[in-house]
N, C-alpha and C positions, 0 to 999 in steps of 0.2 A: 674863434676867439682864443686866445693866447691863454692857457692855463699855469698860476705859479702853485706849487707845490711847497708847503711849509713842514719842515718836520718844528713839532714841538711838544709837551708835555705839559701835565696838570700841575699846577702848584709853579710853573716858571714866569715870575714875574718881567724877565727881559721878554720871554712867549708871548705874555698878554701884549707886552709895550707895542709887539713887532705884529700883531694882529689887529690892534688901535689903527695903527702906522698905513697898514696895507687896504685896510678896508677905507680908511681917508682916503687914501691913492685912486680908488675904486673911483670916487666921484668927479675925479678929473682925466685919469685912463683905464679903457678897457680894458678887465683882463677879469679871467677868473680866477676864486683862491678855492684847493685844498686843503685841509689841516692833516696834517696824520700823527698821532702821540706816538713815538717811538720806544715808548714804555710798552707798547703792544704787540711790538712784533723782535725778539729778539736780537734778529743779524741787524736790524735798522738801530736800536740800544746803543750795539758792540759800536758801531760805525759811527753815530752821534751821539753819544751819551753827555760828552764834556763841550758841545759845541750848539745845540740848540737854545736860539732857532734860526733856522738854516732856512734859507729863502731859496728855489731851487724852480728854473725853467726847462724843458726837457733835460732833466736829470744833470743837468750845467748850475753848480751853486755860484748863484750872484753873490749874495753878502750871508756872512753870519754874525750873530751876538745883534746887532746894532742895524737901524731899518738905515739905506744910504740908498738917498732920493734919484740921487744924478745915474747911479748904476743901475737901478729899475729904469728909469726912463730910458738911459740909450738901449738899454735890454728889449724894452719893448716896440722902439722905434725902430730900432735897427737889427733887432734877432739873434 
């Protein structure tokens, strides 16, 4: 099963939006989510700090800031 990888952080309201967003997605396409707070590991901070949350399938960022339904999809349909 296809794993999507989310950086985000505690206290980011766009974070929660795009975790709302994805876990909806869930019940109409397979896939699995990770979260990782990038508050937690420094060189991940330095790298997103001004950009989470970053949607991210084998280490290939689909979308940031904002969930965009049509790029998940072809993402997962087509790889």
């Amino acid at each position: 099963m296809i794993q999507l990888t989310v950086m985000t952080r505690e206290g980011c309201h766009l974070c929660d939006k795009m975790a709302t967003e994805l876990v909806l997605m869930q019940k109409k396409l397979p896939f699995q989510l990770a979260f990782v707070d990038i508050d937690e590991k420094p060189e991940l901070l330095a790298q997103y700090n001004a950009d989470v949350p970053v949607v991210m399938m084998d280490n290939t960022v689909l979308f940031r800031h904002f969930f965009d339904e049509d790029r998940l999809r072809q993402a997962l349909v087509h790889g």
